[in-house]
N, C-alpha and C positions, 0 to 999 in steps of 0.2 A: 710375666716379666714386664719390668715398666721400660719406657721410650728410652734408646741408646743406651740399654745395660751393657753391652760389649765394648760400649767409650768408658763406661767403669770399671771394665773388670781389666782394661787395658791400661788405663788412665798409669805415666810414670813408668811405663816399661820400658827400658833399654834396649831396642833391638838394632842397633845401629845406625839408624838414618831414622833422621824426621821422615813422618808421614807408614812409619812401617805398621808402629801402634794403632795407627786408624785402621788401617788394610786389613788388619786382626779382627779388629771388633768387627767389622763389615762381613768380614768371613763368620764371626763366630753367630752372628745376629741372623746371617742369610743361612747357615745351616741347620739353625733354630727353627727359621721360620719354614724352612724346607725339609722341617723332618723326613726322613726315609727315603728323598732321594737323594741319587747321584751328589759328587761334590760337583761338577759342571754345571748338571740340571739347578741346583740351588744356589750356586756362585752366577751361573750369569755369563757371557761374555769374556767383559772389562773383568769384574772382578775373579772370574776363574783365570784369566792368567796372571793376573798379577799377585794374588793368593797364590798362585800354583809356583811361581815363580819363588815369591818368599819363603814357601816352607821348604822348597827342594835347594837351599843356600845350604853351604857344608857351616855355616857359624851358626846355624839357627838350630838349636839343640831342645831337647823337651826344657830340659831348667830354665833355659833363656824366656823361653815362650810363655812358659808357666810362672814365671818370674811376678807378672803383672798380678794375674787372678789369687795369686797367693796373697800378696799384700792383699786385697782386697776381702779373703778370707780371713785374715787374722782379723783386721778391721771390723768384719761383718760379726765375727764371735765373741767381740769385746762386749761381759756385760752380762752374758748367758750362764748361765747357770755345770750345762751338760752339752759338751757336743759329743757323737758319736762319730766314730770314723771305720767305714768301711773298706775291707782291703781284699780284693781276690785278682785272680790269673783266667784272663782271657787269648785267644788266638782269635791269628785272622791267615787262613789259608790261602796261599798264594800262590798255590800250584802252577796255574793259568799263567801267570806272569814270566814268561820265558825269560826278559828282560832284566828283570831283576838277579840278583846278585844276595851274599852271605846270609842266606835264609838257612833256615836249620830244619827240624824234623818235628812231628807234632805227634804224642802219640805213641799210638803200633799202625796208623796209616800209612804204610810201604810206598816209598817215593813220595809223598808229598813232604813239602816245602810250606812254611809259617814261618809270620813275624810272629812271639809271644810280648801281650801286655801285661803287669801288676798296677793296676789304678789302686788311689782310693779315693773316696767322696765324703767329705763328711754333710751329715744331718743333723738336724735340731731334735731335742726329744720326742717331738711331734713327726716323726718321720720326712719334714718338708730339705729337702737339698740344700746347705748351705754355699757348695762349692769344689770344685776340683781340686785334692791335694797333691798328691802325685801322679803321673802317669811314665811308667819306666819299660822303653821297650827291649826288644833280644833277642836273640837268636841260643836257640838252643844247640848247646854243644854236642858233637860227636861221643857216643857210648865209649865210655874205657874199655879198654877186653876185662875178661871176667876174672874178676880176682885184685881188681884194685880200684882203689878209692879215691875219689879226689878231698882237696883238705874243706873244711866246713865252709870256709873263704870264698873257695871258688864252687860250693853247691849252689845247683839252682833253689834249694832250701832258703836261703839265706837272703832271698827276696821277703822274708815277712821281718826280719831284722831291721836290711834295709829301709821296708816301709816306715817300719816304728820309728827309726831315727829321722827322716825326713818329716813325718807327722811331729818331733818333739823343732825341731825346726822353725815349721811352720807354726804351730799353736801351743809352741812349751810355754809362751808369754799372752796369752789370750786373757786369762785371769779363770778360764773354767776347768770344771775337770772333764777331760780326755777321754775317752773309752776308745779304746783300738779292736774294734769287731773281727773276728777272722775265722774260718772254714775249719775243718778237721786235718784240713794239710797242713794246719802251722803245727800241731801236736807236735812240738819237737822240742827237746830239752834245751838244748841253746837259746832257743828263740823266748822258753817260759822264764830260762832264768837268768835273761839279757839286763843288763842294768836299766832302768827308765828313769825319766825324771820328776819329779814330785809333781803332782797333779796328772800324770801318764797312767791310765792304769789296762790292763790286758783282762779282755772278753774273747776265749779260744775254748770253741767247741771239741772237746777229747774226743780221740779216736783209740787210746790204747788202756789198757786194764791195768796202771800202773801200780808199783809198790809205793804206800804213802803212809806217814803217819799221823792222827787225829788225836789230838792229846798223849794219853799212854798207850792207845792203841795203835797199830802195826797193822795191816792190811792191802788189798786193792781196792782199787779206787771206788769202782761200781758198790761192793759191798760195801766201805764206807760212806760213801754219799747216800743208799738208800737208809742208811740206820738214821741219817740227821732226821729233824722234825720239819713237817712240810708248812711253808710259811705261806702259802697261799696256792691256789688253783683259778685257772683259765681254762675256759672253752675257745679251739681252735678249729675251725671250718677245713675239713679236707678234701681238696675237688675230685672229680669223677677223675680216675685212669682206667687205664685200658683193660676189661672185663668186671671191674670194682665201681658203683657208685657212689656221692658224695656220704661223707661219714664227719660225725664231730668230736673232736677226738677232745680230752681232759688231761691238759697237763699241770704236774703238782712244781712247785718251787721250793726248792731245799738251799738252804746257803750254810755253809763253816770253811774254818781255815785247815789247810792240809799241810806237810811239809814231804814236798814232791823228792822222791830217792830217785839220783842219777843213774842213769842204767851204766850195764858193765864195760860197755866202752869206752864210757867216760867217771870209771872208778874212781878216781882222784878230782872227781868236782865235789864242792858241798852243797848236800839237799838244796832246794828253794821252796820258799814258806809261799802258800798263796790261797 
C-alpha cells in the first residue's frame, strides 16, 4: 500500500464534521499497520479514543462509513476488464461482553450471544484486493416455534440479494463486468432468479440436485452438467488434514445453459434461464 491510502479511500466522505475523514484514515492505516492486534494496541493513545469515540456515535452507520472507500472503488474499477466480487457470512462471538446489549444467537452454541457480518470484497482477475464493498452487520433473530415461516423479506437468506443489489450500486456503472462470487448457501431460488443489471452476472456454487432443463432434455442437475463436454482441466494442490496427506486433485470445467424449474413452494414463479 502506498503513503496515506486511508487519506484516499476517505478522501470526500461525509461524516459530519471536518476532521472526522482524517480520524478514519488514521484508524484505518494504523490497523493496517498493526495487523492482529488489539484496536488499542494498534490505535495508540490519542488515536484510540478518538476513533473509539467516532465509531461508537449512534449517526455513524456502516453506509455513512463506507460511503468514502466506495467512491474510491468504483473509481479504482473504471477501465478493468472483470472484477470479482466476493460475498460470505462471518460472526464474531461476544459472549464475554456482558455489556453489550441485542446480540443474537450463533449456531447451536447454547447461550452464546454474536454480532453476524455479510462482507464483500471485490478483486481483480489476478486475485489482488480491489476494495471493501459492503459490510452489513445483525443480529440474529429469535427461532419461530415450529411450524411457521417467516416471509422471504424478512429471511436471514436474503442477505445474498441484499449483497447483489448494493454490489449493482456500487459498480453497476464501472464499465466492467461483475461477477458476484458466493458459497453453497446462496443456492436458493430467489436469490438465482433475482433480476440483475446488465453487466451483473452470478457465480453460486450448488448445493441441491435440482430439476432443470438443457435444451429438450429434462433432468437433474448433476446428471445434466456431467453429460456437457469438458472444456478444460486444472491441477489443484490439496493440503494435508487431519489423518490424510497432501493430494493433487484434477478438476475438469464444463459450461452450458440450463433453465432452472422453481421448486413446489414457489409453483407459480417462472423457470430462470442460467
Amino acid at each position: 500500500m502506498g503513503e496515506q491510502w486511508g487519506a484516499e479511500q476517505f478522501r470526500g466522505a461525509d461524516l459530519g464534521r471536518k476532521g472526522r475523514a482524517e480520524t478514519c484514515a488514521e484508524v484505518v492505516e494504523a490497523l493496517a499497520s498493526g495487523a492482529g492486534k488489539s484496536f488499542s494496541a494498534a490505535c495508540g493513545g490519542r488515536l484510540r479514543q478518538s476513533g473509539g469515540d467516532l465509531l461508537q456515535r449512534p449517526d455513524q452507520t456502516p453506509a455513512r462509513l463506507l460511503a468514502g472507500p466506495r467512491a474510491a472503488l468504483g473509481e479504482r474499477c473504471r477501465g478493468l476488464d472483470l472484477v470479482l466480487v466476493a460475498t460470505d457470512l462471518t460472526s464474531f462471538n461476544l459472549s464475554g461482553r456482558k455489556t453489550l446489549s441485542d446480540l443474537g444467537g450463533i449456531g447451536d452454541q447454547v447461550g452464546a450471544q454474536a454480532l453476524l457480518c455479510h462482507g464483500a470484497l471485490a478483486v481483480g482477475e489476478d486475485g489482488e484486493p480491489l476494495g471493501i464493498v459492503d459490510v452489513y452487520p445483525w443480529s440474529r433473530a429469535e427461532p419461530l416455534p415450529e411450524g411457521e415461516e417467516r416471509p422471504y423479506e424478512a429471511e436471514e437468506s436474503r442477505k445474498w440479494e441484499r449483497a447483489l443489489r448494493v454490489v449493482e450500486g456500487v459498480l453497476g456503472d464501472c464499465g466492467a463486468t461483475v461477477v458476484v462470487v458466493t458459497d453453497a448457501e446462496s443456492d436458493g431460488f430467489e436469490y438465482l432468479s433475482a433480476a440483475r443489471r446488465e453487466g451483473v452476472a452470478l457465480l453460486a456454487r450448488a448445493s441441491q440436485d435440482r430439476v432443470v432443463r438443457s435444451g429438450v432434455a429434462r433432468g437433474l442437475l448433476w446428471a445434466v452438467t456431467l453429460a456437457w463436454k469438458v472444456a478444460g482441466t486444472m491441477e489443484v494442490d490439496v493440503p494435508r488434514r487431519a489423518g490424510k496427506g497432501p493430494a493433487t486433485a484434477e478438476l475438469e470445467a464444463r459450461y452450458g445453459e440450463v433453465e432452472v424449474q422453481p421448486p413446489s413452494r414457489l409453483s407459480g414463479w417462472p423457470p430462470v434461464r442460467l
